[in-house]
C-alpha positions, 0 to 999 in steps of 0.5 A, a space after each residue: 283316603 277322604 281325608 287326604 283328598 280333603 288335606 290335598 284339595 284344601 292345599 291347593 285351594 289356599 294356594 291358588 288363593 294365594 297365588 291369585 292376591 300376590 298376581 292381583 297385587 303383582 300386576 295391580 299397576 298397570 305400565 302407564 302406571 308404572 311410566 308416571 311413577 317413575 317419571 314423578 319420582 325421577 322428577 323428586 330424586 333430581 332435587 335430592 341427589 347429584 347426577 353426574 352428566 359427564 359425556 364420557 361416563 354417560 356415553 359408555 353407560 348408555 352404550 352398555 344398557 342399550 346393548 342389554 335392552 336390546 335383547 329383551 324380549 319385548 318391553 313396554 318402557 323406554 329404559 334410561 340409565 343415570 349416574 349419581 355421585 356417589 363413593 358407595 357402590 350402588 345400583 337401582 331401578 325403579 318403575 318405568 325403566 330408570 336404571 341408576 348407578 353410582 360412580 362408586 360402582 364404576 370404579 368397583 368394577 374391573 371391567 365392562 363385564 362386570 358394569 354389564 352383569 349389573 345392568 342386566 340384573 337392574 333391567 330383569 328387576 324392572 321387567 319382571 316389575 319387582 319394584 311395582 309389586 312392593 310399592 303396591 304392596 306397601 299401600 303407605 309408601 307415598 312418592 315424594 317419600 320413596 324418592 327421599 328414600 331412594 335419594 338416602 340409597 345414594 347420599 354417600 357424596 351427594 346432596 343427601 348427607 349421612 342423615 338422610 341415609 341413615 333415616 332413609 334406610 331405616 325407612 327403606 326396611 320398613 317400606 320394602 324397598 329391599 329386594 326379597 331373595 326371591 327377587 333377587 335370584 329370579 333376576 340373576 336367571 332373566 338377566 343371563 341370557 341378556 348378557 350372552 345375547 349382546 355379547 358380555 361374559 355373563 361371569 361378570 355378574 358372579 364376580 362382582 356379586 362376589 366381591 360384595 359379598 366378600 366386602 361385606 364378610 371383611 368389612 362388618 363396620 359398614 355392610 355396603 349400600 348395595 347389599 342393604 337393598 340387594 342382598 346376596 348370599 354364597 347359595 345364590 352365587 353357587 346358583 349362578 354358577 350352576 346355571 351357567 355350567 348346566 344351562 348356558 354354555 358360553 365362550 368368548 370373545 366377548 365384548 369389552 371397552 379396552 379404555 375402562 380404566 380410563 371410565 374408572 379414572 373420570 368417575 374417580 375423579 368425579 367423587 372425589 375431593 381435588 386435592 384427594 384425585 390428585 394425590 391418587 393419580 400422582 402416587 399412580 404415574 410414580 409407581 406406573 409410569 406407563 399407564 396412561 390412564 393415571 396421567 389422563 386420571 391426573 389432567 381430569 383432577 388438576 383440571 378440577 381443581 382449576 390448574 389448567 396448567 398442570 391439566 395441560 402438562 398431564 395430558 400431553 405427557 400422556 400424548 407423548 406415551 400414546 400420540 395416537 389415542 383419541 381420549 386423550 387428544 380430546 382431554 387436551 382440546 378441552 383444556 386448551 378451550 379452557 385457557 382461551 387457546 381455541 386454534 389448538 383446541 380445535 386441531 387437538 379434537 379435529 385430530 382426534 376425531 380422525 383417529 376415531 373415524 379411522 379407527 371405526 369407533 362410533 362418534 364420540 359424544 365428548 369430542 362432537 361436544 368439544 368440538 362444537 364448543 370451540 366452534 362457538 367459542 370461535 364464533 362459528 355456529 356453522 359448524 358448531 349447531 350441527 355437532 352440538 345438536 347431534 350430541 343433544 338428540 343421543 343424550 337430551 339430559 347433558 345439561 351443558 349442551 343445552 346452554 349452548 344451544 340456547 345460546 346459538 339460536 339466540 344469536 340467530 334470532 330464533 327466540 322461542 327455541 332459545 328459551 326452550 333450550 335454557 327451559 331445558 338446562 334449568 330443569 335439568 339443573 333443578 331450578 324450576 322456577 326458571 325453567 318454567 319462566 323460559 319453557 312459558 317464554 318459549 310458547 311465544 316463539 315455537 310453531 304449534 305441532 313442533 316437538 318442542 312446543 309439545 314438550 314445553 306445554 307438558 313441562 309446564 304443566 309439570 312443573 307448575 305448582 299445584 298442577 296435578 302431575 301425571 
């Protein structure tokens, strides 16, 4: 009896031992931590991969995690979500609420559904701090190289190339970037009831982790990018599906975009090669000629590889199919802009912003941007900075946007906030050589206390070299 006593006592001391290292590493970092790291790391990933900043694609993300984060308890981050180039399906978050996802992921997904079950699972790895524990864990991992690392998860496309992610990946292994399956399946049960509460089928997530998981049964040539740090397994799924017979009982209607296949069409064309869009979407109206997202797919690709005539014939045969949809009105406006035909562009978008009101469809980011880019074209910053701005506040990193505002307070003589909005599009371009040039530029005009002024001096200090960042 004393013997077991002792084998019992002694199991239960080691365990509490333990237990206490793993909470002592787990919450070594504190959230400010976790802020800075991800801020730092943020800052090296924009020199090393190619984010996508189309207003269409950003909008429908940003709309979808801010539906999930929304049913968070409560969070001491301001979550961000980015879209990287990229053909290989692939989704990850890093400390301080940086959610990422690939434009290969979009058009994996069927649906907003699936989009949602994704998202939810990234935003549960960074509550739960997943990511925080195995940087803390791995004492060797140094920022610059975790952000080399993380560049290689998404170098399909980008800037990164096959050797970055071949290195990196190995590196990836060694430093623990990849989730444990203990991580993983203690995200799919926080990321459940996220789902339900903002709306979405939470079969979403079992679907699309089950498409990867059969990618990587058919295709042993190449495990896809998402299942090297994300791994899953058919026990993990039947998990899922357990709970969600035994725990949560849902039933619809759920929410969902009618127009995702026209989110699937830009990120299509988005990663791939011109002439290979075009080849997609061509082969897509022969064999549906009804659909309007191939002729919509088709304007995007021949406006890629700059034959705005061709754009122009896809888009308005669409319009002819569908006269009254919004997407592609603006899709027309935006390339009669392009060829210089600002009177049309703007009854094309006015009149696609009329059907969106009419429709009560939220402010569209892409046709308040287009709008307000042929009012300047025209030479109307009346009505330009007010539609420009509002698109500015809802998605600060819309590199474009910034340019034209730095361009509208030039003309008006409001110098300071001119250089701080080119400051801001260099810096989201990666030139920061320039952008510190213009955001010191920028200190000579702006109001001390202004929002502006504060962000430039914090700019400056993170940007300039040697400067300790934080």
């Amino acid at each position: 009896m004393k013997k077991r006593l002792f084998f019992w006592g002694l199991i239960f001391f080691l365990g509490c031992f333990l237990f206490g290292q793993w909470a002592k590493v787990a919450h070594a970092l504190t959230t400010e931590e976790e802020r800075k790291m991800g801020q730092r790391i943020l800052l090296e990933m924009e020199r090393k991969v190619d984010f996508v900043r189309d207003l269409l694609l950003q909008d429908f993300v940003d709309r979808v995690g801010r539906s999930l984060v929304a049913q968070v308890p409560s969070t001491p981050f301001e979550y961000r979500f980015f879209i990287i180039q990229s053909t290989d399906a692939n989704a990850y978050a890093i400390p301080g609420g940086y959610v990422f996802v690939t434009t290969g992921l979009l058009v994996l997904a069927d649906n907003e559904q699936e989009v949602a079950g994704v998202l939810s699972h990234e935003i549960a790895h960074v509550q739960r701090r997943h990511v925080a524990q195995m940087i803390e864990r791995s004492k060797t991992i140094n920022l610059a190289s975790l952000a080399a690392m993380l560049a290689g998860l998404f170098a399909g496309g980008g800037r990164g190339g096959e050797a970055i992610a071949m290195t990196s990946m190995a590196a990836a292994e060694s430093l623990m970037l990849k989730y444990t399956r203990e991580m993983e399946t203690e995200a799919d049960q926080v990321s459940l009831p996220y789902l339900i509460k903002a709306g979405y089928d939470p079969k979403g997530l079992i679907v699309f982790l089950t498409k990867m998981n059969r990618m990587s049964l058919t295709s042993a040539s190449k495990v896809p990018q998402y299942l090297l740090t994300h791994p899953i397994t058919e026990n993990r799924i039947a998990l899922l599906e357990n709970l969600l017979l035994a725990g949560y009982p849902t039933s619809g209607p759920y929410r969902d975009s009618s127009d995702y296949r026209k989110i699937q069409a830009k990120a299509f064309v988005a990663e791939r090669e011109p002439h290979v869009a075009v080849s997609h979407f061509e082969s897509l109206v022969a064999t549906q000629p009804e659909a309007l997202e191939a002729y919509y797919g088709l304007g995007l690709a021949y406006g890629k590889m700059g034959r705005w005539d061709r754009s122009l014939e896809a888009f308005q045969k669409g319009c002819d199919l569908s006269p009254r949809d919004p997407d592609l009105l603006t899709a027309l406006g935006q390339t009669y802009i392009l060829l210089g035909k600002l009177d049309q562009a703007v009854d094309q978008i006015e009149r696609a912003r009329s059907l969106e009101l009419e429709t009560g469809r939220d402010d569209d980011l892409a046709t308040l941007y287009l709008l307000g880019r042929a009012y300047q074209e025209k030479g109307d910053a009346t009505k330009a900075l007010p539609l420009l701005l509002k698109v500015q506040q809802r998605v600060p990193d819309f590199i474009e946007v910034n340019h034209n505002l730095g361009s509208l307070y030039g003309r008006r003589g409001e110098i300071g906030v001119s250089h701080f909005y080119f400051a801001r599009y260099f810096r989201l371009k990666g030139e920061y050589n320039n952008a510190l040039l213009h955001f010191k530029k920028a200190l000579e005009g702006l109001r001390t206390g202004s929002p502006e002024r504060e962000e430039a001096e914090r700019e400056i200090k993170r940007l300039t070299p040697g400067a300790k960042r934080g």
